[in-house]
N, C-alpha and C positions, 0 to 999 in steps of 0.2 A: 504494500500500500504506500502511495506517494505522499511526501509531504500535505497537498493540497488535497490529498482526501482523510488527512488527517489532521483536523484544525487544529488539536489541543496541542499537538507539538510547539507552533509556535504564533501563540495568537498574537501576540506585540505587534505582526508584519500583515497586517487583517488594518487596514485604515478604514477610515468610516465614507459610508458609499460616495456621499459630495465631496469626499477628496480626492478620488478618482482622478487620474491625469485626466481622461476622454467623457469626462460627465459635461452638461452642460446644466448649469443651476439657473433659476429662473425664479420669478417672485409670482405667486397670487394673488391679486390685490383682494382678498379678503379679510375683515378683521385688521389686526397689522401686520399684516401680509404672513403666504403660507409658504416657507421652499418648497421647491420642485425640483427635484433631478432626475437627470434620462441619460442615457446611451445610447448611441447607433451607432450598428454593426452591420455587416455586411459582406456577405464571399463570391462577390461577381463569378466566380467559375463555376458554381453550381445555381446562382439565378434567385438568391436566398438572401432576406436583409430585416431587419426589425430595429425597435426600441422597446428597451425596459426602463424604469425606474423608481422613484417612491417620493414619498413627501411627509411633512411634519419634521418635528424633531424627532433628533437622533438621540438612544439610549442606549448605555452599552451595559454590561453585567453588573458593573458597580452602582452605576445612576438606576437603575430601572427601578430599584425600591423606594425610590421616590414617586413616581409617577403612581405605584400601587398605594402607596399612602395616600398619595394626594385623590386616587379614583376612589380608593374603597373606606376611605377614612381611618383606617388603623394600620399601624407597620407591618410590614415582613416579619415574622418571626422567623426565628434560626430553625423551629423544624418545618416552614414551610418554603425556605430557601432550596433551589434546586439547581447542582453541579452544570450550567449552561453550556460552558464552552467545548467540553466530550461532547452534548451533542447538538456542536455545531454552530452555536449562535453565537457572536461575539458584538453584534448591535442589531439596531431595529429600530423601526420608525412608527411613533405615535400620535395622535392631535390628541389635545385634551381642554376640554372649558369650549368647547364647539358644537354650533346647536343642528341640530338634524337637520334644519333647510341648508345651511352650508356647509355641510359637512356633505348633501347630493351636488351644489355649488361645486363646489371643489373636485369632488371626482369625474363630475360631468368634464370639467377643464384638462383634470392629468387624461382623461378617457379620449376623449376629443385630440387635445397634443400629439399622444401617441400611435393615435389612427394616421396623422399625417404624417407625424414622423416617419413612422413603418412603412408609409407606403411611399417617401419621396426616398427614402432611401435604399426599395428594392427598383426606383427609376419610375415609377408612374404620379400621375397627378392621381389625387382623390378622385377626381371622378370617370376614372377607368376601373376604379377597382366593384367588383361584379355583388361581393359578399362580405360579411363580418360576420364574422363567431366569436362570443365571448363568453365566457367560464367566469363563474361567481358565485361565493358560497349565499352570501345574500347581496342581492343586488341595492342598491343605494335609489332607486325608484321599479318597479314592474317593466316600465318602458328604456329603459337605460342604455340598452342597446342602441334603440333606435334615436334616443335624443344625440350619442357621441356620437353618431353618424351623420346624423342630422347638424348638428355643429362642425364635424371636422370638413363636411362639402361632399360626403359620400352622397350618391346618386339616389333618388326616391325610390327605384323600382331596384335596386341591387339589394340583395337578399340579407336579413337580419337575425339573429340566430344567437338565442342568451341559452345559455346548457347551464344549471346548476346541480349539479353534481359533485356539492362540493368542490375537497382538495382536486377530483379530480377532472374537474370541470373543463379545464384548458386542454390537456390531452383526449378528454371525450369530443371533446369541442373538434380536434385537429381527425381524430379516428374519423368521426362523421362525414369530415370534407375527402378523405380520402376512400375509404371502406364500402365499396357499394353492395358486400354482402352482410354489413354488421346489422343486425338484429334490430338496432333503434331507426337505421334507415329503410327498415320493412313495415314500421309502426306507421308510417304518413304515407300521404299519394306519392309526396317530395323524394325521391332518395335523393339525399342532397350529393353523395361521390359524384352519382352522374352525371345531376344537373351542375357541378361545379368541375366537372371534369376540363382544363383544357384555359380555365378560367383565373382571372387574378381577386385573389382570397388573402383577406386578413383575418388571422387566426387569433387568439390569445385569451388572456386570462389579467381581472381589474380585481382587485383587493383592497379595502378601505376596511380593514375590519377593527381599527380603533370606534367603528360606527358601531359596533357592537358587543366585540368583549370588555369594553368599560363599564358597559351597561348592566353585563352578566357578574361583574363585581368576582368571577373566577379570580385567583389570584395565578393559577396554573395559566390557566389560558393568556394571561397577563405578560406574565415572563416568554410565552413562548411565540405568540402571532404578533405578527405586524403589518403594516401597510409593505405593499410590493404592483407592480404589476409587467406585463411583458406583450409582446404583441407580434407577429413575425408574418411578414407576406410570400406567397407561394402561389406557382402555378401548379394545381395536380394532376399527372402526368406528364410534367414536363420536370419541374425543376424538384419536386417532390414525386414519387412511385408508390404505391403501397405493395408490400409484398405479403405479408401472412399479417393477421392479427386475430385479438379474440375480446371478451368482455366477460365479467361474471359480476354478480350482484350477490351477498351476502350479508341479510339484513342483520344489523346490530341489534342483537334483541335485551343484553345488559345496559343498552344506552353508555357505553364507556365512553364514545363522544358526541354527547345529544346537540345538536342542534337545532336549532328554531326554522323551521321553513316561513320566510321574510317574501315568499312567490305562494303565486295560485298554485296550489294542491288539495286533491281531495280529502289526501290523511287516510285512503285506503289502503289497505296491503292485501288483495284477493291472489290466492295461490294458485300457481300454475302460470300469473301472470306477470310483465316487469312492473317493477316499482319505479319506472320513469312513465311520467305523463306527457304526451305529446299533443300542444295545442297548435293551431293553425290562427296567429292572431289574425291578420291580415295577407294579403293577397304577397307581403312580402318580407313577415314576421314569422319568427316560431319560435316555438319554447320548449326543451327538452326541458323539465321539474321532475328531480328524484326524491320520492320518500325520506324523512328524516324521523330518528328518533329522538324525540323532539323532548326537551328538559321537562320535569312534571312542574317545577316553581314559574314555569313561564318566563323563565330569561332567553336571551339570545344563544348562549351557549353552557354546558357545563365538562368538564374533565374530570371522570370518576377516578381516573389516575395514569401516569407511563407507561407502569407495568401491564393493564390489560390492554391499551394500545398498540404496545408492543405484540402480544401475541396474537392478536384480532390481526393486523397487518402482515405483519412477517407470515405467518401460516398459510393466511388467506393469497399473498403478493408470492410466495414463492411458487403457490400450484398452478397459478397463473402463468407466470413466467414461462416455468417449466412446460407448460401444453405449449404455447406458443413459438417456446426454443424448438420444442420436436418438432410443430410446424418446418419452422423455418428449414430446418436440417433435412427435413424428407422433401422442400419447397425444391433445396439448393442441388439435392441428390435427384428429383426429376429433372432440372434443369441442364444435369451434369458441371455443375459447378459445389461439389463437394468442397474443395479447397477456400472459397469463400466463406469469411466471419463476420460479426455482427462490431464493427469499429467503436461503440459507445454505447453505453442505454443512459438515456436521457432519463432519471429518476424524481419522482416525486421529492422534494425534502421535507418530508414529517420531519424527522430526525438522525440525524447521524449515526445513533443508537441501531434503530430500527432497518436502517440502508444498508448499512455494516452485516449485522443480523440477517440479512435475509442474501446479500453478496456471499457469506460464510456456508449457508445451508445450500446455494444454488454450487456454490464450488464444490461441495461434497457428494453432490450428483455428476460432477463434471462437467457444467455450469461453467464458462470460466466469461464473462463478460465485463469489462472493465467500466465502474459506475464511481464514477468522481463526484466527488464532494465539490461543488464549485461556488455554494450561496454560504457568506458568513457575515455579510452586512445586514441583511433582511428580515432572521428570524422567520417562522415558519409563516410563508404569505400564502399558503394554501394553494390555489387556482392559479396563481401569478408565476408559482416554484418550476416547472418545466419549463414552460416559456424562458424563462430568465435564465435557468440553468444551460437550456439548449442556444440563446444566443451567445452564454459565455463559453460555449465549445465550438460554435458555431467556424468561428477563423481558423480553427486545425483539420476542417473538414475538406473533404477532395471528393468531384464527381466520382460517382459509382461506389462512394463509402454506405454502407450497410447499417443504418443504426436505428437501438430499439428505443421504444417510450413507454415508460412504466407509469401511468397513474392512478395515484389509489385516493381516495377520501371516505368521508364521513356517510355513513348511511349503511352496507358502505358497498361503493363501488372500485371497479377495476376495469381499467383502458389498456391493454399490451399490445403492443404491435411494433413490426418491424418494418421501414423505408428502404428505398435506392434513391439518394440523392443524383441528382440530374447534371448535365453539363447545358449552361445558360447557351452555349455557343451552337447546339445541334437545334 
């Protein structure tokens, strides 16, 4: 394991994200005023480019007991301090004393920014780009998609598309546009693979969830989410391929991480059928909404603890994994390209803990795919964690590389699949 997938080696050398040599910081005028920082990235030889970034202040393990005082009115105690930087967190970004019309204000702004960002820097204007999918655990209004769209100069009839699915909202998000035999694109008239086959597609995942875990007065959840989000443009079948992938849904029936569904949902779970609802808002809207188990006190969130996290995840993420590695392997052997590997898996960051854990158990099957630890300014930003992680590997990447995307969340669901990254110039 390489330094950088092992933070605790040497967190000193972890700067906090606005100091980034390549960030660019920006003001909100809200309040008196909110930062904003972003990145853009880009690998012209496979035809791939985005922005990620976050906003509010920055806390790092020392400071963050401050902010918990100050949200839930009494300190940290020493038995509910939790070892951060093993897994993985070394800062994270919060708003606090901000009122819920601008606190949708505000992410309406970063959502909207990084729509154009994303797309001026994979070379189109906004109003080429065809589609948006966004991944979000709770979204910051019902319509949220459509208003960053609608602000950033996206087209009226280009296709809108909010997936909450929780953490794993942004890689369901990305499966959808690529997967024309996944399961949730047999739910609608839409398969969206098809209809966005060929097409320029902005993908990602928006995270504002100081909107919510202050609310839920968790202290767990406190220390560990933060504001994040990421956003990546692609042509599919061009500059992105899908090659194998698969989905499972594994309903959390202990509630180890309940969440509040903040979207239309029925709140049934009838067996034999998925626990994602798919609505048809308009002629150029849709809404994937997955069942939650949702806290009994009626907060936004609750954390029953890491250790059953841990197991719920890792158990559930390795068998996943593991069906869709054999895919791949029996995919590569009718192709007659045996000799072909999977260059990266793009992994959710629950935690470092749990990424470790589940890399450990996949090696012991013979497993061997290398999953880099790459977020340690962020803290756990749910929806936003792939995306962000996948543009921070994004520049080591080379047409015809092979790489997986693991997303897991709350509920809980799972997104595995594996790409062929494209060559921009064929």
């Amino acid at each position: 394991m390489t330094e950088h997938e092992n933070p605790e080696n040497d967190t000193s050398a972890v700067v906090p994200f606005f100091e980034r040599p390549q960030v660019q910081l920006i003001n909100i005028p809200i309040g008196r005023g909110i930062p904003f920082g972003f990145e853009r990235i880009s690998n012209p030889e496979i035809g791939i480019g985005g922005a990620y970034g976050t906003w509010g202040k920055c806390y790092d393990n020392a400071t963050l007991p401050e902010l918990i005082e100050l949200t839930t009115g009494s300190p940290l105690e020493n038995n509910e301090r939790m070892n951060l930087a093993p897994l993985g967190f070394i800062h994270r970004h919060h708003l606090s004393g901000i009122s819920d019309q601008d606190h949708v204000k505000i992410e309406i702004e970063v959502g909207a920014r990084l729509l154009r960002e994303a797309a001026n820097v994979s070379g189109w204007e906004t109003e080429e780009v065809d589609a948006v999918l966004i991944g979000s655990t709770g979204p910051a209004s019902e319509d949220y998609t459509e208003q960053i769209s609608r602000q950033a100069g996206i087209r009226e009839d280009a296709l809108k598309v909010s997936v909450h699915k929780a953490c794993d909202g942004s890689a369901g998000a990305l499966h959808l546009t690529l997967n024309p035999d996944l399961a949730y694109n047999k739910l609608t008239k839409t398969n969206l693979a098809k209809k966005l086959f060929g097409k320029k597609v902005l993908v990602g995942g928006i995270e504002g969830l100081s909107r919510s875990v202050q609310k839920s007065l968790d202290k767990n959840a406190l220390l560990v989410f933060g504001h994040g989000a990421g956003i990546i443009g692609l042509i599919p079948g061009e500059s992105m391929e899908f090659l194998v992938g698969d989905t499972q849904e594994v309903y959390d029936e202990q509630g180890v991480l309940a969440v509040h569904m903040s979207y239309p949902h029925s709140g049934q779970r009838i067996e034999g059928r998925s626990m994602v609802e798919v609505t048809q808002i308009d002629p150029y809207s849709m809404r994937f909404a997955g069942l939650m188990h949702e806290p009994e006190n009626g907060l936004p969130v609750f954390m029953a603890g890491s250790m059953g996290m841990v197991k719920l995840f890792v158990r559930n993420g390795v068998q996943i994994v593991r069906k869709v590695y054999n895919s791949y392997r029996d995919k590569m052997g009718q192709i007659g390209t045996l000799g072909k590997s999977i260059e990266v898996a793009i992994v959710h960051h629950a935690n470092l803990k749990i990424n470790s854990l589940k890399q450990k158990h996949l090696n012991r099957e013979g497993i061997y795919v290398p999953m880099p630890w790459v977020i340690r300014e962020f803290g756990n930003v749910s929806a936003a964690s792939n995306m962000i992680a996948f543009l921070r590997e994004l520049p080591k990447m080379k047409p015809g590389d092979h790489i997986l995307f693991d997303g897991f969340g709350a509920g809980t669901y799972y997104d595995v699949f594996v790409v062929s990254l494209g060559n921009a110039a064929e």
